[in-house]
C-alpha positions, 0 to 999 in steps of 0.5 A: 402256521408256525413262523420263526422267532426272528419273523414274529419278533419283527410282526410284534415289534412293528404291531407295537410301535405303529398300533398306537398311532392307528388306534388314536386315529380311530378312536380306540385305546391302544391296548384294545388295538392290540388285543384286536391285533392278536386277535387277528393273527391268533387262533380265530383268524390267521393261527399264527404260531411262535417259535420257541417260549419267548414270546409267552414268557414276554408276556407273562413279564409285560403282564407283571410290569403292568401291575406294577405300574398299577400299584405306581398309581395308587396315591397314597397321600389322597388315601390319608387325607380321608377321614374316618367317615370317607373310609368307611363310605368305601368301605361299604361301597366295595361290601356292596359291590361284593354283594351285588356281584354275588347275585350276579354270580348265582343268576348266571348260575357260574363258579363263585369265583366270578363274583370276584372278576365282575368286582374289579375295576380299571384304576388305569382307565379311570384315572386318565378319563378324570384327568382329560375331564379336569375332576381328578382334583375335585371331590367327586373325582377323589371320591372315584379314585379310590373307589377304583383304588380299593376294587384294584387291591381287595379283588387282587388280595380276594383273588389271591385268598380264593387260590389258596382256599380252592386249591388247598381246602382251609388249613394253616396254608392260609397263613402263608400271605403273612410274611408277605404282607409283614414284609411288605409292611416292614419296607414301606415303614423302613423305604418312607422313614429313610426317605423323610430323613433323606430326602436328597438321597432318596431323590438322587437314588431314584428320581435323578436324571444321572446314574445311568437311571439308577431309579429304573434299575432299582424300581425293576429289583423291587418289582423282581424281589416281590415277585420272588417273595410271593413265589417263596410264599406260594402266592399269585407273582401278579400280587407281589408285582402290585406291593412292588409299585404300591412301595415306590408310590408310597415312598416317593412324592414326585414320582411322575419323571420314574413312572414315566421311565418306567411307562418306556419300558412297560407301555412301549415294548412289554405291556402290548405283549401281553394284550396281543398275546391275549388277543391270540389266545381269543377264539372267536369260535367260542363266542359265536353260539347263540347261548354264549352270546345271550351269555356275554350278554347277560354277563355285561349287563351284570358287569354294570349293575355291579358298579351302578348299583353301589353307587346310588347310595351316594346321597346317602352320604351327602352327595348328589345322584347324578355323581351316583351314575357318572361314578357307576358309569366309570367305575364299570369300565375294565380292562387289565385287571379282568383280563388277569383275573381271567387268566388266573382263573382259566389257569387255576380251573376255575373257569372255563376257556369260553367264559374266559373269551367272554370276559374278554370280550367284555373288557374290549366293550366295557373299556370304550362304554364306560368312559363314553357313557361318563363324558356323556352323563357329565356333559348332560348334568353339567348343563 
């Protein structure tokens, strides 16, 4: 059934503003109430079609806004306060992330371009879960943090490497992140150096509460202005996206009351039309058969040995297994990255449009079992 533009953007806005009330009431996150949401008018149950291009560009914009935010996150002042041993610890915990995840990759006989999409993780999910649990600030939860920090970045750059290979074989195309990244180098040097000598001016740019919120229209141009430098380089918009938060995040040291603002916009209109957007595209249908389900399976299994595998080396460095298993349990939940990673791939041919509803289906499940099972692990070794 196709309905006009004015009619959906009524069901949409309504879906937006009451779903997070209806899914704290059943307990879920709100961006899988959305999701189900989709799922219910899209192609697997009601099949109702937009009017016009809107609502697919809404979402392409909400996805972008999400990895911003994203790149907001990451706390740049925790990553250099770790030595040299800490660095490399994580390092190794991703290297054998990526080897654990190639493994997978070759049982379930898939594209290599899985072993990328079972590496990612949820910094989004991780972060509040250590935060309601009160371990963000202790070792072990820093510990996490930047575990999930290095899985969001690497696997985003990864992801973006792996299109410019397969899509243009080896050849000086590969050099084109360069710019981007010297570029973003450039600015973040530049951005911190004329905010540590400016601090006032700095505050009074972006973190002011007066200049009709001069720091959310400046933190949008930055979230534009990468997005079309990675489009002038041929790059994934989503990466640029991602640099544009890790600058704001790297210049400013109060950050909360932007982010906050900058959350009203994203996780208050954009952010859920990306997820019922990606409900929509879910169809059911493709799940159904007994092989796609052994598949899915097969896949979630996968997903978690990925994470939990890594972290059974953590005695080795001093630390307790039981912090091993919460921080596998954790770091095992997924969410928007996957489901990026997902639509990157099926856009770029590498997987498949069942694949992609199985991944699906596997960050609704992994985004409830993997914190779940965290508290769980928590309250048992607590005891």
């Amino acid at each position: 059934m196709i309905i006009t533009q004015d009619f959906a953007l009524l069901i949409i806005s309504l879906a937006a503003a009451f779903l997070p009330g209806l899914s704290r009431r059943v307990g879920l996150p709100s961006l899988v109430a959305e999701i189900l949401f989709g799922v219910l008018i899209g192609k697997s149950v009601l099949n109702l079609q937009m009017e016009g291009d809107w609502f697919p560009f809404l979402a392409e914009l909400g996805f972008l806004v999400l990895m911003f935010q994203a790149g907001m996150e990451i706390d740049f002042k925790l990553l250099r306060g770790q030595g040299r041993k800490a660095l490399w610890f994580h390092i190794i915990l991703f290297g054998l992330t990526l080897l654990v995840a190639w493994g997978c990759t070759v049982v379930l006989a898939e594209n290599s371009f899985m072993l990328l999409i079972l590496s990612t993780t949820s910094l989004g999910l991780v972060m509040p879960v250590l935060k309601e649990s009160g371990a963000q600030s202790t070792t072990f939860g820093q510990t996490v943090l930047i575990a999930a920090t290095f899985a969001d970045f690497l696997t985003l750059l990864g992801i973006t490497f792996y299109v410019l290979l397969k899509v243009n074989g080896i050849g000086l195309h590969l050099l084109t992140p360069l710019p981007l990244f010297i570029g973003f180098a450039f600015i973040l040097w530049a951005a911190r150096l004329w905010a540590w000598w400016n601090p006032e001016k700095a505050e009074k740019l972006l973190l002011t509460e007066t200049l009709q919120e001069q720091g959310v229209r400046v933190s949008l141009a930055l979230l534009f202005l990468f997005i079309c430098l990675s489009e002038a380089a041929h790059l994934e918009p989503v990466l640029g996206a991602f640099m544009g938060g890790c600058i704001i995040s790297f210049v400013l040291r109060k950050k909360d009351n932007l982010e906050s603002k900058i959350s009203v916009i994203g996780f208050g209109f954009l952010i859920p039309m990306f997820f019922i957007h990606v409900g929509m595209g879910f169809d059911v249908n493709n799940i159904l058969s007994g092989d796609r389900l052994l598949f899915t399976l097969a896949l979630f299994a996968a997903s978690v040995l990925v994470k939990f595998l890594p972290c059974m080396t953590f005695p080795l460095w001093g630390m307790k297994l039981s912090d091993g298993f919460k921080a596998g349990a954790l770091l095992s939940s997924r969410l928007s990255l996957i489901i990026a990673a997902a639509a990157i791939g099926l856009k770029e041919g590498f997987i498949t449009e069942p694949t992609k509803d199985s991944i699906v289906l596997l960050a609704l499940v992994t985004c409830m079992t993997g914190p779940i099972a965290f508290r769980f692990l928590s309250a048992k070794f607590s005891r």
